[in-house]
C-alpha positions in Angstrom: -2.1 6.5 -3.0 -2.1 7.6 0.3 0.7 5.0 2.8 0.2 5.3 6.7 3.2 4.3 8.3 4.3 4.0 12.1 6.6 2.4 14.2 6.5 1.2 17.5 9.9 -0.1 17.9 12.7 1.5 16.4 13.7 3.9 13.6 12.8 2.1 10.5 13.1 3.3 6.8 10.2 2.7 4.4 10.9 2.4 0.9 9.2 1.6 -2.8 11.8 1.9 -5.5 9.5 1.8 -8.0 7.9 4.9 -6.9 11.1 7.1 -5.9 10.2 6.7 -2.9 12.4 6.6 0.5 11.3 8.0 3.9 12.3 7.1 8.1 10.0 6.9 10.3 10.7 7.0 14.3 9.1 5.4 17.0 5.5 5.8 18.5 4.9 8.8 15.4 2.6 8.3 12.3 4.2 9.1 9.0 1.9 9.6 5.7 3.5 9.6 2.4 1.3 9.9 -0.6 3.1 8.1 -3.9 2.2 8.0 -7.8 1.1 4.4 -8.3 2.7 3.0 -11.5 0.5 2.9 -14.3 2.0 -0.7 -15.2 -0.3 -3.6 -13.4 2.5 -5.4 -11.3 4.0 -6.5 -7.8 6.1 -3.8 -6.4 8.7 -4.3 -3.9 8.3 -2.1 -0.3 10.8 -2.9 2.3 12.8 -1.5 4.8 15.9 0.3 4.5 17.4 0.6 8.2 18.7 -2.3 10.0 16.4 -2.7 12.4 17.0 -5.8 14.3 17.1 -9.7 13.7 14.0 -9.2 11.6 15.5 -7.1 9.0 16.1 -9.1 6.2 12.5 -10.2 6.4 10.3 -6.7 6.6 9.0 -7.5 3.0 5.8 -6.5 1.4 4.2 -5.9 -1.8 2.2 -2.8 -3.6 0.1 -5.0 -6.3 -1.0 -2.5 -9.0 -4.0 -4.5 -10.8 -5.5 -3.6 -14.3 -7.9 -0.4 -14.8 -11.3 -1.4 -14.8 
C-alpha cells in the first residue's frame, strides 16, 4: 500500500504502529512510503508524531483493513 504524504505547514511526523512504520515529512515536499498492510481486517491508528501546533493532539486518522474478497 502505497501512502502519499506532504506538508504544507510544518515538519510533521507520520506514523502507523501497526505497520512499523515512522517517517517526517517537511514542508511544501511529497513523501511516499509504501507499508505491508496487516493481513488482520481492522482499524489501524495513523497519527502524527511531532508537535506541530495547537492541532496536535487531534491529527488522527484511520487505515481500515477490510476482509479479502
Amino acid at each position: 500500500m502505497l501512502f502519499r504524504i506532504l506538508s504544507n505547514d510544518v515538519i510533521h511526523g507520520f506514523n502507523i504502529p501497526v505497520a512499523g512504520l515512522t517517517t517526517e515529512f517537511d514542508p511544501g515536499s511529497t513523501r511516499e512510503v509504501w507499508i505491508q498492510a496487516p493481513n488482520k481486517p481492522g482499524k489501524y491508528l495513523i497519527q502524527c508524531l511531532n508537535y506541530c501546533g495547537i492541532g496536535h493532539a487531534q491529527m488522527k486518522a484511520w487505515l481500515v483493513v477490510g476482509e479479502k474478497t
